[in-house]
N, C-alpha and C positions, 0 to 999 in steps of 0.2 A: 266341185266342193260340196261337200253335204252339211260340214260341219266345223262351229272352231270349239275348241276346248280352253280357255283364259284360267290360270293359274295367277299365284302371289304375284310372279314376277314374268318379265316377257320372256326368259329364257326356258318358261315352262308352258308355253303356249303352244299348242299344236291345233293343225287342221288336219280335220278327216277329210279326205279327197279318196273318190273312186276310182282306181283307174287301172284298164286291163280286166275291168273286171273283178277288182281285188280293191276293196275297203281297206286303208290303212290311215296309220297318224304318222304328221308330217312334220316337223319341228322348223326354225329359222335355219336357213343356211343348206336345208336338204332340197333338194331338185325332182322335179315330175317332169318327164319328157321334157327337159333339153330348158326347163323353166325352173331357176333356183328363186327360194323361198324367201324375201330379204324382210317381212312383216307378218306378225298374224296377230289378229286384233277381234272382238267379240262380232260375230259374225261379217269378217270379210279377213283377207289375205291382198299380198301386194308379193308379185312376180315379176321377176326378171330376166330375160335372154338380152343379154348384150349391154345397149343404150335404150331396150323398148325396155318399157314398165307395163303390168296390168294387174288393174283392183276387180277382184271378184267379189261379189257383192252377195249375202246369204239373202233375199230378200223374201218376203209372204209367198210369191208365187214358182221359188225354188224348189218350195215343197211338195212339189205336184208331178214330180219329176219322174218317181215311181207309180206313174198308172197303173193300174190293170181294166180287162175289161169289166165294166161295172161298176168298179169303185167310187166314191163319191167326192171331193175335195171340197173346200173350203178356198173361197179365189175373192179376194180383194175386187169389187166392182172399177172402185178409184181406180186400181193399178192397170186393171184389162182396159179402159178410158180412156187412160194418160198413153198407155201401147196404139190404140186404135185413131187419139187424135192425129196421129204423124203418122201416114198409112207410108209414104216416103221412107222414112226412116227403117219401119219395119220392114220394108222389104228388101230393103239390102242384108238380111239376115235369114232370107228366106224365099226358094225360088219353086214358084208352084208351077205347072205343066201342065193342061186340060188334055185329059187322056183317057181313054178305055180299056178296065182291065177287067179280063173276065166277065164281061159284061154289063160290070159295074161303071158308071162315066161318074168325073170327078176330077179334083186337081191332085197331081201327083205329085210330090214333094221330091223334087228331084237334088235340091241342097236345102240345108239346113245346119245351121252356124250353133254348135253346142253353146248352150247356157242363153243364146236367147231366148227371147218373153216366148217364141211359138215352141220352143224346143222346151221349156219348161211348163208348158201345158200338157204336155203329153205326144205330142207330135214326133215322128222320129223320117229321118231322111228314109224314101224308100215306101212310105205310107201314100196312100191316097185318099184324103178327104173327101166325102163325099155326100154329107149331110150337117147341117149345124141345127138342129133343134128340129130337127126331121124336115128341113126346108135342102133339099138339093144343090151341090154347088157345083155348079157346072164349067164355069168361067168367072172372071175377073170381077165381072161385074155383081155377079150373086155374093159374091164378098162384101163387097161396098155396101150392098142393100142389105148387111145382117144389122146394123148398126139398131133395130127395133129390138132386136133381142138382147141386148144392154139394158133394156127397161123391165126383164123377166129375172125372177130370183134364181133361174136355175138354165144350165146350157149342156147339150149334149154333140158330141163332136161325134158323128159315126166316121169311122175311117177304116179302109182294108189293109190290113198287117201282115208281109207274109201269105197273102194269098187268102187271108180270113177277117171276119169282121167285125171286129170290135165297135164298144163305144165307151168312152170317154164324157164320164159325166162328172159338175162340178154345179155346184151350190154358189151363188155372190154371195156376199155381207157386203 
């Protein structure tokens, strides 16, 4: 979801959702992959398949979603905090793999669960991580030990995309 749009009334509400590749608006009652539309409300949506339900949530670090290399973002300190106090948590959303590619060593992001906190930082399945603030990460543990650079206004993720090397840079507040 990138977007809601909230009118007078709810039957004028639609979300912008990506998907296939195609930017479109979505109104109540219309369906995205096999998940019909039953709420849209000023920055989130509520989806249906069956008896599941699920609330998408538009939150600060949604917006980050469109990296490029270089760019700069704007990223909630609190929110990256609130992600990294539960390392638990976050990793059932995301399965890295210490691996050499091309020369390059680093965790490879072998799964990655759309719309989580790491897939909205820029991360995409298929990536290899392989620097956070130009500090090397090589295994599990070089993760753990980033937790100093929470206390820097500024974080740079270099990672290999594709066979090339981006970075992924973002500003706290």
């Amino acid at each position: 979801m990138l977007g809601t749009v909230c009118g007078e009334g709810v039957s004028t509400n639609r979300a912008v959702i990506s998907y296939n590749n195609k930017e479109l608006l979505y109104g109540v009652g219309e369906s995205v992959n096999g998940w019909k539309i039953i709420e849209i409300q000023r920055r989130e949506i509520v989806l249906q398949r069956g008896m599941l339900k699920e609330r998408l949530v538009l939150d600060e670090i949604a917006q980050t979603q469109a990296l490029k290399d270089g760019d700069v973002r704007l990223v909630s300190k609190g929110q990256i905090q609130k992600q990294l106090r539960n390392l638990g948590a976050l990793a059932q959303h995301i399965e890295l793999v210490p691996q050499t590619i091309n020369g390059s060593k680093g965790l490879y992001v072998a799964s990655l669960q759309a719309g989580s906190f790491m897939h909205a930082m820029g991360l995409r399945e298929g990536d290899m991580l392989a620097a956070v603030n130009g500090v090397p990460v090589t295994s599990f543990s070089d993760v753990v030990s980033l937790a100093p650079v929470l206390e820097q206004t500024r974080i740079s993720l270099k990672v290999v995309r594709d066979g090339r090397s981006q970075t992924l840079k973002f500003r706290l507040k």
